[in-house]
C-alpha positions in Angstrom: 122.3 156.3 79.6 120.4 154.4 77.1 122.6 151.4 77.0 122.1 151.3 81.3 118.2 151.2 80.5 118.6 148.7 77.9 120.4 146.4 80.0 118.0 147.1 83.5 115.4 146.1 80.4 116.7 142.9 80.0 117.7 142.0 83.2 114.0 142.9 84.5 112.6 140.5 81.1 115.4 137.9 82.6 113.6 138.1 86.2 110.2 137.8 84.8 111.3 134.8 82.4 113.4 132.8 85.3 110.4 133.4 87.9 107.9 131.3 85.3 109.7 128.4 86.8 107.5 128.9 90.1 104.3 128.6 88.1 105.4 125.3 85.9 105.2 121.9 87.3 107.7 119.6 85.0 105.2 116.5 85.8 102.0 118.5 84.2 104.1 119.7 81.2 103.9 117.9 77.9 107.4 117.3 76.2 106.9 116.8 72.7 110.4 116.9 71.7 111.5 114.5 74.3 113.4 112.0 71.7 115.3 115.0 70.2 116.1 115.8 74.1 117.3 112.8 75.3 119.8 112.2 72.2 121.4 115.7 72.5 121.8 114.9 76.0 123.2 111.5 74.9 125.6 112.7 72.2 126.7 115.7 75.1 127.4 112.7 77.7 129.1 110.8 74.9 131.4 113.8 74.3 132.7 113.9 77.6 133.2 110.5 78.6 135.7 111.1 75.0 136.8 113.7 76.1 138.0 111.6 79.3 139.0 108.9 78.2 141.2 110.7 76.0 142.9 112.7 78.3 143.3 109.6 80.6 145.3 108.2 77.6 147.3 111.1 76.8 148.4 111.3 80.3 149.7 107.6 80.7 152.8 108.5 78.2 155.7 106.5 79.1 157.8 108.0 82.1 154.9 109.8 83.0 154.0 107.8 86.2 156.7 106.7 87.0 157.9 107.7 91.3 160.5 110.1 91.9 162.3 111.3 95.3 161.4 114.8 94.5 158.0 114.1 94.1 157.5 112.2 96.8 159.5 114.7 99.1 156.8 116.9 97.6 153.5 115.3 98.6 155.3 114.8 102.3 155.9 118.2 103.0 152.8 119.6 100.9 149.7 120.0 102.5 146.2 119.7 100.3 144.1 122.9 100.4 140.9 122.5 101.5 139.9 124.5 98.6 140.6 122.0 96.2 137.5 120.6 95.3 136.6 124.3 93.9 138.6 123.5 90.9 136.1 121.4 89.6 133.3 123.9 89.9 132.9 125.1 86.0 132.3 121.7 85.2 130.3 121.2 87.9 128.6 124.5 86.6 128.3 122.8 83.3 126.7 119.2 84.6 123.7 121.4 86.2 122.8 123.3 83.7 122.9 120.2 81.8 119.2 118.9 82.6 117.9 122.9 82.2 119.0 122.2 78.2 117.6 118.8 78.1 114.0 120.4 79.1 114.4 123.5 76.5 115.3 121.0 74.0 112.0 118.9 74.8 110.0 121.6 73.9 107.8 122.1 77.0 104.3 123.8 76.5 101.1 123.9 78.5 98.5 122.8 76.7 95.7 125.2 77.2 96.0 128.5 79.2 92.7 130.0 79.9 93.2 134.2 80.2 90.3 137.0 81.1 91.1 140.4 79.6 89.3 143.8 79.3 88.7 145.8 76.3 86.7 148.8 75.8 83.9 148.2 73.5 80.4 146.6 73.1 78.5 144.0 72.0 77.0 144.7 69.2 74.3 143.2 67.3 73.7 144.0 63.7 70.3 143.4 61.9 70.3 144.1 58.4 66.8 143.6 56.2 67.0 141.7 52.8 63.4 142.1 52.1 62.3 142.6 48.9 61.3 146.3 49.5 64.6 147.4 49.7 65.1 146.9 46.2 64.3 150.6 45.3 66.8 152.7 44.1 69.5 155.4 46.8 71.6 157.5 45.2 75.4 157.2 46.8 79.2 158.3 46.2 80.9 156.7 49.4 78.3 153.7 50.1 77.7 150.5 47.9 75.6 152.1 45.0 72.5 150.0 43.1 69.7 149.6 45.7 68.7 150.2 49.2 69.9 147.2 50.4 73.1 147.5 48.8 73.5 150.7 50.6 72.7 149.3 53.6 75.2 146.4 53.4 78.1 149.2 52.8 76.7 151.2 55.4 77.1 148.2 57.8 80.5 147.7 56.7 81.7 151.4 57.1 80.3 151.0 60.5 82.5 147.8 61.3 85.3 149.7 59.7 85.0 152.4 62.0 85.0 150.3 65.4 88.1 148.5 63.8 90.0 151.7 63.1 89.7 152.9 67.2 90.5 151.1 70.4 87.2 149.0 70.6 87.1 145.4 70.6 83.6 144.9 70.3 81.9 141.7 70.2 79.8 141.9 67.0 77.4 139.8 65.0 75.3 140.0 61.9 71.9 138.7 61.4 70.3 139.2 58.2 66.5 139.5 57.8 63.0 139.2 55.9 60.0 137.5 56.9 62.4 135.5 59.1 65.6 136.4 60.6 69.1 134.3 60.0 72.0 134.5 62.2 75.1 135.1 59.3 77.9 135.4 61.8 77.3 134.9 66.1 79.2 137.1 68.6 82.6 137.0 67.5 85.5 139.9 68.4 86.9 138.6 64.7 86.3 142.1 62.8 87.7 140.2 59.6 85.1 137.6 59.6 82.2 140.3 60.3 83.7 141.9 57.3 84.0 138.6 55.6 80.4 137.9 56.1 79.0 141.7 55.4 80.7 141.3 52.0 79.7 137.8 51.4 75.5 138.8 51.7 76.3 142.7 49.6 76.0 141.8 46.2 73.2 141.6 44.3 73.3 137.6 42.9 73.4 137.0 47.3 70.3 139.2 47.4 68.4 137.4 44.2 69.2 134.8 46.5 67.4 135.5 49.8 65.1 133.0 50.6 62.7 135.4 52.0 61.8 139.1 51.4 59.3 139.5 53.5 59.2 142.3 56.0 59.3 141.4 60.0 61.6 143.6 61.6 60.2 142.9 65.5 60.8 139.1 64.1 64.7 140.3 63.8 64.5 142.8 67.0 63.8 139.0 68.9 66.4 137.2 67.3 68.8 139.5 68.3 67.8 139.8 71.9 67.9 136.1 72.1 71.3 135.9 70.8 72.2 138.2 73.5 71.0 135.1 75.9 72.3 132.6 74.2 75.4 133.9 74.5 74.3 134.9 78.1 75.0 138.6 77.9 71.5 139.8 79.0 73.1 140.4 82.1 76.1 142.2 80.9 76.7 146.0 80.3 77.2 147.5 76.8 74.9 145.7 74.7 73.5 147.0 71.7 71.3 146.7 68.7 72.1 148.3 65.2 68.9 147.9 62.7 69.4 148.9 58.8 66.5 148.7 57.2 64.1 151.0 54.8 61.1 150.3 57.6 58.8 149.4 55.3 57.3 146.9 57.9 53.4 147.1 59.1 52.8 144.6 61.4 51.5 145.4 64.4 51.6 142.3 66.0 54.7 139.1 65.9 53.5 135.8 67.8 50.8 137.3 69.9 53.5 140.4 71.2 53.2 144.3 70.0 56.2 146.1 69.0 56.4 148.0 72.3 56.4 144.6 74.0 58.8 142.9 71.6 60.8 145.9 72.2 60.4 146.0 76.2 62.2 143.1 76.6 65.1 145.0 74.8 64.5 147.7 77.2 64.1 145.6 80.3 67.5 143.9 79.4 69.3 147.1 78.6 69.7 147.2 75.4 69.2 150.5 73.5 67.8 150.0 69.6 69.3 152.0 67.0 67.1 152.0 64.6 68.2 153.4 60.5 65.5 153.9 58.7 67.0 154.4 55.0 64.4 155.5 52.2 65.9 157.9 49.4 64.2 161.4 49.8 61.7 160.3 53.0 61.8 161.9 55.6 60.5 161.3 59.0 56.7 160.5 59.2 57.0 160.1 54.8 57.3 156.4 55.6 54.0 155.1 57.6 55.3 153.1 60.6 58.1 156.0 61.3 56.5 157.5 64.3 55.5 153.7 65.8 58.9 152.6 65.5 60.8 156.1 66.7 58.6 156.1 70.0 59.2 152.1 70.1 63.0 152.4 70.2 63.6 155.4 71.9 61.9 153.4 75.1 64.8 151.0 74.7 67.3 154.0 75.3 68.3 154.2 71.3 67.6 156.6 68.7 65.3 156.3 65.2 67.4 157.9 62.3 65.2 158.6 59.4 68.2 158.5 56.7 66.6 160.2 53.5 70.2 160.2 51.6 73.8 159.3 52.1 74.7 161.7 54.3 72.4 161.1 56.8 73.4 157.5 57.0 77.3 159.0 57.8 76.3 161.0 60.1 74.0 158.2 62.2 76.3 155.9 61.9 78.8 158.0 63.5 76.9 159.3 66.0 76.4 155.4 67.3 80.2 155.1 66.7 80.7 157.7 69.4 78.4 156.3 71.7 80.9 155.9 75.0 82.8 152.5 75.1 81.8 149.7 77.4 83.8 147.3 78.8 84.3 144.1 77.2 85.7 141.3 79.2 86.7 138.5 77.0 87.7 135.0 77.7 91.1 133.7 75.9 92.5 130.4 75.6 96.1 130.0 74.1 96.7 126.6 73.1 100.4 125.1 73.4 101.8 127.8 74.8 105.6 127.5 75.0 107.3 127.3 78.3 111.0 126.3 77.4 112.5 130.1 77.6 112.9 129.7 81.8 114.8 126.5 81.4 116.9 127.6 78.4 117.6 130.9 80.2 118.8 129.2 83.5 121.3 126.8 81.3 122.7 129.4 79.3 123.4 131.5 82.6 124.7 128.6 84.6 127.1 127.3 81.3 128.3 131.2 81.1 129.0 131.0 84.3 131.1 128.4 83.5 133.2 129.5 81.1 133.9 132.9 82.7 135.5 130.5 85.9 137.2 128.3 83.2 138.5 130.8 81.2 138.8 134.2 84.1 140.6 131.8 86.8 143.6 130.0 86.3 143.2 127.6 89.1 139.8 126.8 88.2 140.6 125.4 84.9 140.1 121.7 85.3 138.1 119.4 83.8 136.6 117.8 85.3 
């Protein structure tokens, strides 16, 4: 039984491969390999024209065309079978599945394939502050230990890790943040390079190194919603935005807009805030803008986390890794994509073919 499925397995792979030939068009396929083709087909053609000529020779012997009565009692009184010509039909067999090899052989491709696929998942924005007030100490034992920030940064990378482990294939970036806001990585379904990048800004000679530690978290809440547009997924469902940061931010006001109004245009475009406030023994209200920024986000459709230790960043971060999947419908474009399986599957079938009439029938066996 499971030899019989094996075998309906590959006949049903052999269908699929041989019915590619109705998509490809020889004329719009490039043939890289077309030099290597055309000699193999030369040094075949070669072979048999030797092969010819040498049995032409071998049957010219002496005596051996010469006329005898019986033989010519022979031909008068025997009739030629109609079916004749069928005893040329292996290598007949074998001269049409010649051209089949001579495509495989030239290494056929199409240069750029263009497919849509759906995944479950979102996209994901993650903002993660740099300023200089999250230098203050957080005790940890799982997270990145040394500073708030640090924390933060392993935080961010737990969360990645998370989304990686499941069946998401989110669409993630990173943006990291003071006074100003800096895209590190755009949109990318890449959770290697997210991880790449996370690592790249969590150490403490990267943080030194921030050119700004100032404090403008609606300046990051804008950059991310406007690289939601540039990547023109304001439109789209499953969008989301993912803020570490100790909230140590109070400014009421970014380029003539309020928080509520930097944050309604999150909320008009659907996408929720989640908002982790990290500050070591603070709870809610202990940090001043807490209650501003809780009401803020929570218009958006996301949640304010006031993370006092370690555990409470955990268990927020996987409370937004359980948030239900979205659909993400990604764009994929598979350069030189081979194509010569069809061709060298429809050779080796028609050459088989060939040698099981050559070889299984006696009166077949003729060359050519």
């Amino acid at each position: 039984m499971e030899h019989l499925e094996t075998l309906t397995a590959i006949l049903a792979k052999a269908r699929q491969t041989v019915a590619q030939l109705d998509d490809l068009s020889l004329a719009a396929l490039p043939l890289p390999r077309r030099d290597e083709a055309v000699l193999v087909v030369g040094v075949i053609t070669l072979l048999a024209v030797a092969a010819l000529l040498a049995r032409y020779a071998l049957g010219r012997r002496p005596g051996g065309t010469g006329i005898v009565l019986p033989a010519l009692l022979s031909a008068a009184i025997t009739r030629r079978s109609s079916l004749a010509p069928l005893r040329h039909a292996p290598f007949l067999l074998f001269l049409a599945g010649l051209p089949f090899v001579a495509v495989a052989i030239g290494d056929p491709h199409t240069a750029l394939i263009e497919e849509r696929a759906t995944f479950p998942g979102h996209r994901i924005a993650i903002l993660i502050d740099a300023s200089l007030s999250m230098d203050s100490s957080f005790a940890t034992e799982q997270l990145g230990w040394g500073n708030t920030y640090l924390a933060n940064v392993s935080a961010a990378d737990y969360f990645v890790r998370r989304r990686m482990e499941g069946s998401h294939r989110d669409l993630v970036s990173l943006v990291q943040f003071g006074g100003e806001a800096y895209i590190v990585t755009p949109f990318t379904n890449d959770y290697e390079n997210i991880l790449l990048s996370i690592g790249l800004i969590g150490t403490p000679e990267e943080f030194d190194r921030f050119p700004d530690h100032g404090t403008l978290i609606m300046r990051a809440v804008s950059r991310g919603v406007e690289l939601f547009r540039t990547f023109d997924f304001l439109s789209a469902q499953g969008n989301l935005i993912v803020i570490f940061s100790d909230g140590q931010d109070t400014h009421a006001v970014y380029e003539g807009q309020s928080i509520d109004e930097i944050l309604q245009e999150a909320a008009d475009n659907k996408i929720p805030v989640y908002f982790i406030r990290t500050a070591y023994n603070q709870g809610l209200g202990d940090v001043l803008p807490d209650i501003t920024w809780k009401l803020a986000v929570e218009k958006t459709g996301g949640r304010f986390y006031p993370a006092a230790d370690e555990a409470a960043i955990l268990q927020a971060v996987h409370e937004i890794d359980a948030l239900s999947a979205g659909e993400i419908e990604v764009t994929q474009y598979v350069a030189h994509q081979p194509r010569f399986s069809p061709f060298a599957l429809v050779a080796v079938g028609l050459w088989s073919l060939a040698v099981v009439c050559g070889l299984g029938v006696k009166q077949l066996r003729r060359f050519p």
